[in-house]
C-alpha positions in Angstrom: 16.8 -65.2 -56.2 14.7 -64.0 -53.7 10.7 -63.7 -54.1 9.1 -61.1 -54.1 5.8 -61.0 -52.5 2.7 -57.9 -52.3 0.7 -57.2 -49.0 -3.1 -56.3 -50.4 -4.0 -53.2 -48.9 -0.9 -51.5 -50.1 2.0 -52.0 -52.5 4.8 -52.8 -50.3 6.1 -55.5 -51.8 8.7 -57.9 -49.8 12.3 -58.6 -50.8 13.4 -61.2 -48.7 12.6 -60.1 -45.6 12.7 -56.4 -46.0 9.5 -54.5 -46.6 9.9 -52.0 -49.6 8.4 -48.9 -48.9 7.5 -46.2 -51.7 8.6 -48.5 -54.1 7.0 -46.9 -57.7 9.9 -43.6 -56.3 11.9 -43.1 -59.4 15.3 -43.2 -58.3 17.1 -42.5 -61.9 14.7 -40.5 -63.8 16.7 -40.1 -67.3 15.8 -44.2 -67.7 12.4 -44.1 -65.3 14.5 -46.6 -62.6 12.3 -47.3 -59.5 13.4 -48.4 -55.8 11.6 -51.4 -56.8 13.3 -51.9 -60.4 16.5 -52.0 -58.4 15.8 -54.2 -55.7 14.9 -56.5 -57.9 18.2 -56.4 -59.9 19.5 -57.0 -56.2 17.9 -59.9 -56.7 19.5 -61.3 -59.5 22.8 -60.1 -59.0 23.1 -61.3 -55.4 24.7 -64.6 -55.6 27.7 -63.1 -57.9 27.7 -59.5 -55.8 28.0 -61.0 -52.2 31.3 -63.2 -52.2 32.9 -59.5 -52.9 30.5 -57.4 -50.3 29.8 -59.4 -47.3 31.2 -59.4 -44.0 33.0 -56.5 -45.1 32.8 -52.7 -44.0 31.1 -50.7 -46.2 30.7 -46.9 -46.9 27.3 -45.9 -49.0 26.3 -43.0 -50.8 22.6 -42.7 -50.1 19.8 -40.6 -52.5 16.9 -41.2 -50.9 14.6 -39.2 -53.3 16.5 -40.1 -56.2 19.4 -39.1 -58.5 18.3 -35.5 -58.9 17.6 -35.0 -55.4 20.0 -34.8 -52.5 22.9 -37.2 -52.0 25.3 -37.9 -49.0 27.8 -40.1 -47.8 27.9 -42.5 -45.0 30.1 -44.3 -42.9 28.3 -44.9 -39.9 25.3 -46.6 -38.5 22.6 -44.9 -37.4 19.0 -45.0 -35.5 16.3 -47.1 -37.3 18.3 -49.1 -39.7 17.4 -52.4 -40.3 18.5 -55.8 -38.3 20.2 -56.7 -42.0 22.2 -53.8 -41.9 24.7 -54.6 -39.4 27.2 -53.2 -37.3 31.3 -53.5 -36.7 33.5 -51.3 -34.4 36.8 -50.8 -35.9 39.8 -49.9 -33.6 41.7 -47.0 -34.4 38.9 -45.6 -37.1 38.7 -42.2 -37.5 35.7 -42.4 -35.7 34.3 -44.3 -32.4 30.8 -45.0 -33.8 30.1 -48.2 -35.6 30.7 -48.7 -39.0 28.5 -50.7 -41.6 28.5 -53.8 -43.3 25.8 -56.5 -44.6 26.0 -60.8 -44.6 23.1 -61.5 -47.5 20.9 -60.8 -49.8 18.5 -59.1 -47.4 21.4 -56.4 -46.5 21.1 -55.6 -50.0 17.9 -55.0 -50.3 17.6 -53.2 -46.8 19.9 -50.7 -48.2 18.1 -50.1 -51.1 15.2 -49.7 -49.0 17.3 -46.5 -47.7 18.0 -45.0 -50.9 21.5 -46.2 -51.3 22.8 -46.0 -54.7 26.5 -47.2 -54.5 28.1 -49.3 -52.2 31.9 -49.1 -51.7 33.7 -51.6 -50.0 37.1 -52.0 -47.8 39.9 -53.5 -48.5 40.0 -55.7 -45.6 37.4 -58.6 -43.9 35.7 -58.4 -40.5 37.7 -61.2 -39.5 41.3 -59.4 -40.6 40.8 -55.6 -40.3 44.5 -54.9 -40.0 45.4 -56.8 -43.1 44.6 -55.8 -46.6 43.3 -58.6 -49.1 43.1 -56.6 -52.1 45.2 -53.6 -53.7 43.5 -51.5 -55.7 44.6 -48.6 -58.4 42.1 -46.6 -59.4 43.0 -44.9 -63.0 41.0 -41.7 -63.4 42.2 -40.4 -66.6 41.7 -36.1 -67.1 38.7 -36.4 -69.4 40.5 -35.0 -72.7 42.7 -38.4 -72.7 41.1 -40.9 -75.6 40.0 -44.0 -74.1 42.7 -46.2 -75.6 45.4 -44.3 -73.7 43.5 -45.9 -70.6 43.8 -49.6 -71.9 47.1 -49.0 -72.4 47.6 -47.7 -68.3 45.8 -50.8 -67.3 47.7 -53.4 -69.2 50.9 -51.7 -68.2 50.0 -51.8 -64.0 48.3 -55.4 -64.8 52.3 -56.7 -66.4 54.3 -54.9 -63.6 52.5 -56.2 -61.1 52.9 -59.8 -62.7 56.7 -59.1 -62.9 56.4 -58.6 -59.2 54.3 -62.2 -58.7 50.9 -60.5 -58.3 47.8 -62.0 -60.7 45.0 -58.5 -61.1 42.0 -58.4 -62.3 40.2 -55.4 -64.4 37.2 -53.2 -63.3 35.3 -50.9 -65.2 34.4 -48.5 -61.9 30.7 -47.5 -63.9 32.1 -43.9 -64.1 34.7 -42.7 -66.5 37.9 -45.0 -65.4 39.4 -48.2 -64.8 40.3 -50.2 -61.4 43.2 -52.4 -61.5 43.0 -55.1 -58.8 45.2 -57.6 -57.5 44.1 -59.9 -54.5 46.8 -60.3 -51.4 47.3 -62.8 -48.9 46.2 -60.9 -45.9 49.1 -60.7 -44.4 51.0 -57.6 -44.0 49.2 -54.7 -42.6 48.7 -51.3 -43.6 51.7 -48.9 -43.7 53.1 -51.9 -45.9 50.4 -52.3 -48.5 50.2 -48.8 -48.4 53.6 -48.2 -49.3 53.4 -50.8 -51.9 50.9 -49.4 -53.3 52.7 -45.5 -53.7 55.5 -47.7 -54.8 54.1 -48.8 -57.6 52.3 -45.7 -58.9 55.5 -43.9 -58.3 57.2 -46.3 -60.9 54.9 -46.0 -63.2 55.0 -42.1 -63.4 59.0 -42.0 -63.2 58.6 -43.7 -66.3 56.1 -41.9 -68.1 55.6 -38.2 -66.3 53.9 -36.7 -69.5 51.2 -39.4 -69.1 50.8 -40.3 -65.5 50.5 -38.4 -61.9 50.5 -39.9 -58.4 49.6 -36.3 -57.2 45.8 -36.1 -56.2 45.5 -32.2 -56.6 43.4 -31.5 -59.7 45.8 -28.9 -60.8 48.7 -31.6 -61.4 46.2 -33.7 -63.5 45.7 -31.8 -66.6 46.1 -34.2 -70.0 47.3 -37.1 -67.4 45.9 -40.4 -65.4 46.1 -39.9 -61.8 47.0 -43.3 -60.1 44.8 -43.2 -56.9 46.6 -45.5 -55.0 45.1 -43.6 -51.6 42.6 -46.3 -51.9 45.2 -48.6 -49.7 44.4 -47.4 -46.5 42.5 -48.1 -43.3 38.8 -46.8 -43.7 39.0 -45.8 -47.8 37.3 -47.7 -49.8 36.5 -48.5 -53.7 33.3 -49.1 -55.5 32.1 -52.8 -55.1 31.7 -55.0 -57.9 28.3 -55.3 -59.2 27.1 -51.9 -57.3 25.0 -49.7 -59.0 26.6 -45.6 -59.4 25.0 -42.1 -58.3 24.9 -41.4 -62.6 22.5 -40.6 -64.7 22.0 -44.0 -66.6 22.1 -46.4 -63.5 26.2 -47.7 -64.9 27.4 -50.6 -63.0 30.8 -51.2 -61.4 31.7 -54.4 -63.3 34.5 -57.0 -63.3 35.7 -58.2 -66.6 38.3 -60.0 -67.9 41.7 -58.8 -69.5 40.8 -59.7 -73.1 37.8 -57.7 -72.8 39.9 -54.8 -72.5 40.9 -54.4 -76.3 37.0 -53.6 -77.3 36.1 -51.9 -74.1 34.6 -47.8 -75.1 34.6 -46.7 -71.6 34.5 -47.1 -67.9 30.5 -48.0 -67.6 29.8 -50.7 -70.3 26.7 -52.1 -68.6 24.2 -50.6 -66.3 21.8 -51.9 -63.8 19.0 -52.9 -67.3 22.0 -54.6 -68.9 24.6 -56.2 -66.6 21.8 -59.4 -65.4 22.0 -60.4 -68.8 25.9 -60.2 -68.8 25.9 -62.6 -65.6 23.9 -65.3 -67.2 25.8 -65.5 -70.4 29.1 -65.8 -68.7 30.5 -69.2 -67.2 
């Protein structure tokens, strides 16, 4: 964990190396969260967090004066950033300006520093941009569907993807659905993974129309689960493990593991108060 330290004539206390400006600003007023409540659980969620973040491009969603005030989305860097928040030019992006990502605990706390409240993640490392290590199906369920009907989504992606040799993994995103994950050799590229992924989603709703669409307008999703599987493509991105979500609440995007899934209630189990204690139970 990184100390914290105070400068005397003002209360700007130190994460690391980043300065922490206007740190009693309440950034999630329903619970009284402050910029420097969640640098702090920075802090302690670091050393599990950064194995999945680092050295990855990022996109944020930035509330610099909090939950209730305004929110937006960024890609790209911009003037007076920190050092910690670094820099990556992706060929072929749909844009020629840098994009972001961080190396350590100090680009967390730098981008709390700015406000951000989520932190979504590519599918690919800086070192492989062309070739997917992850695929990723997002379940967003219409909200009159009972929970269980969403446990019973995931466990059916989690066994076809086993018939077809792939070991996921289960995320509850912090918002009202469930990721399904499965880690790739990064090997193929893009139009491949991608295609993989539609693949798979289209299965699944051949099987089961009344219960599943692959079709992302909202009109096509009444009483179903719409399989994103857009997420598999160059410059989208899914909520990181471990981030904290724009919601009232402060919910956390957390791993867990499949036999967790039977007494799971919803998408956000544990929130930025709860999940440090989750971390040092587990082994």
């Amino acid at each position: 964990m990184a100390a914290e330290g105070t400068t005397p004539e003002r209360d700007s206390p130190t994460f690391g190396s980043i300065t922490l400006t206007s740190p009693g600003k309440v950034l999630y007023p329903g619970i009284g969260l402050t910029k420097r409540d969640l640098a702090q659980y920075d802090a302690r969620i670091a050393a599990a967090m950064l194995p999945y973040v680092a050295r990855r491009p990022i996109s944020l969603v930035r509330c610099p004066d909090g939950l209730d005030g305004a929110r937006f989305f960024q890609r790209h860097a911009m003037k007076g950033m920190s050092a910690a928040i670094k820099q990556i030019r992706v060929s072929g992006g749909e844009s020629d300006r840098a994009y972001l990502f961080i190396d350590d605990a100090d680009g967390l706390f730098a981008l709390t520093q700015i406000g951000t409240l989520e932190i979504h993640d590519w599918g690919v490392s800086n070192g492989q941009l062309e070739s997917p290590d992850r695929l990723v199906f997002d379940l967003d369920p219409d909200e009159a569907l009972a929970f269980d009907v969403l446990r019973t989504a995931a466990r059916q992606i989690r066994d076809l993807l086993a018939h077809l040799g792939l070991t996921s993994f289960l995320k509850a995103t912090g918002g009202k659905g469930l990721h399904v994950v499965a880690p790739l050799a990064p090997k193929a590229g893009w139009p491949e993974v991608k295609a993989f992924a539609r693949g798979i989603a289209d299965a699944l709703v051949a099987d089961a129309p009344e219960l599943y669409t692959a079709n992302p307008l909202k009109r096509t999703r009444t009483g179903k689960i719409f399989i994103d599987y857009l997420r598999n493509a160059p410059g989208c991105s899914a909520i990181c493990n471990y981030s904290p979500r724009a919601r009232p609440g402060a919910p956390v995007a957390t791993p867990l593991r499949w036999g967790e899934l039977a007494k799971l209630k919803s998408g956000a189990p544990y929130t930025v108060k709860t999940l440090p204690s989750r971390l040092s139970r587990l082994k």
